[in-house]
N, C-alpha and C positions, 0 to 999 in steps of 0.2 A: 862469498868472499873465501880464499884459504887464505890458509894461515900455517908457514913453516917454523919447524924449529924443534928443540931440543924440550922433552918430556921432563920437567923440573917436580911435580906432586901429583898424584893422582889421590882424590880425596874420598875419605870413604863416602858410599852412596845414604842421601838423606830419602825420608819415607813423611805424608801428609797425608791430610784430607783437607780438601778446598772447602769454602762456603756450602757449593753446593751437595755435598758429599762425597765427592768422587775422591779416592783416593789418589795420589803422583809417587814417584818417584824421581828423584834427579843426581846425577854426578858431576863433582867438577874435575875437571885435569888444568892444570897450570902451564904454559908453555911457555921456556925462552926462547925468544926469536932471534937473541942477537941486537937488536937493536940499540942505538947511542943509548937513549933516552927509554925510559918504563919500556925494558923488555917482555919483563912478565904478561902473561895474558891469561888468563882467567875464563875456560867455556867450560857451558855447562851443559850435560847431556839428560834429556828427558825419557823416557818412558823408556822398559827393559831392552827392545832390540838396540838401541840407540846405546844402552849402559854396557852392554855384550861387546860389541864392538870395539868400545873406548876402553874394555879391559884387557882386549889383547893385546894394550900397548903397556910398556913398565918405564920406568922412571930411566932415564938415560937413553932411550928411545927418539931418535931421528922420526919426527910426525909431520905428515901433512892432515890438515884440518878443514873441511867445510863446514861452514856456521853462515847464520844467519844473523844481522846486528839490527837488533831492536830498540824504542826506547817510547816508554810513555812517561803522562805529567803525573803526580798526584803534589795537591797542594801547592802549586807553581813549581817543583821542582822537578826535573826529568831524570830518569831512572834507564841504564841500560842494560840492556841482554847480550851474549852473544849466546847464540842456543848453536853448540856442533851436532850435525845431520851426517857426518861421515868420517869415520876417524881411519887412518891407514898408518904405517910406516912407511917411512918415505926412500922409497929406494930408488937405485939410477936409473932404470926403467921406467919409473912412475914419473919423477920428476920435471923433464924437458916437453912430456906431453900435456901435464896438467898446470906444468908451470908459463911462462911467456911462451909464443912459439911466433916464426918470423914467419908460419904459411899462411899469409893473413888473405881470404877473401876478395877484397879490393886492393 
């Protein structure tokens, strides 16, 4: 999925260790879209290449987003991810290729 739009937080980067040991790292960046209705969107970036990336972008920043939207149960109730795998600035060159395009296949 992307996801367009205007760089509203970038939040500082959080640090763990899971059950099993392993340590993580994760970031979130906030993005408005523009949209009527809950512009904001909220993705979060995992492991340092991933956190690298989502730092070259600053607050006022025109973004395009790839993420992945996950959701599991715990205790009946379901819980969502968007985990971002690719973070850009979104400039006119990048836009009309990654965005719709009318050279469809069929």
């Amino acid at each position: 999925m992307e996801i367009k739009g205007i760089v509203k937080l970038i939040a500082p980067a959080e640090t763990g260790v899971s059950k099993s040991g392993k340590a993580w790292k994760k970031q979130v960046i906030v993005v408005d879209t523009g949209a009527d209705y809950n512009p904001d969107i909220a993705i979060q970036a995992f492991g340092d290449e991933k956190i690298n990336d989502l730092n070259k972008l600053a607050v006022g920043d025109s973004v395009l987003i790839k993420c992945n939207l996950s959701s599991r149960e715990y205790n009946g109730k379901y819980f969502h991810n968007i985990d971002g795998w690719w973070f850009s600035k979104n400039t006119k060159e990048e836009a009309p290729v990654l965005a719709e395009s009318d050279d469809l296949p069929f």
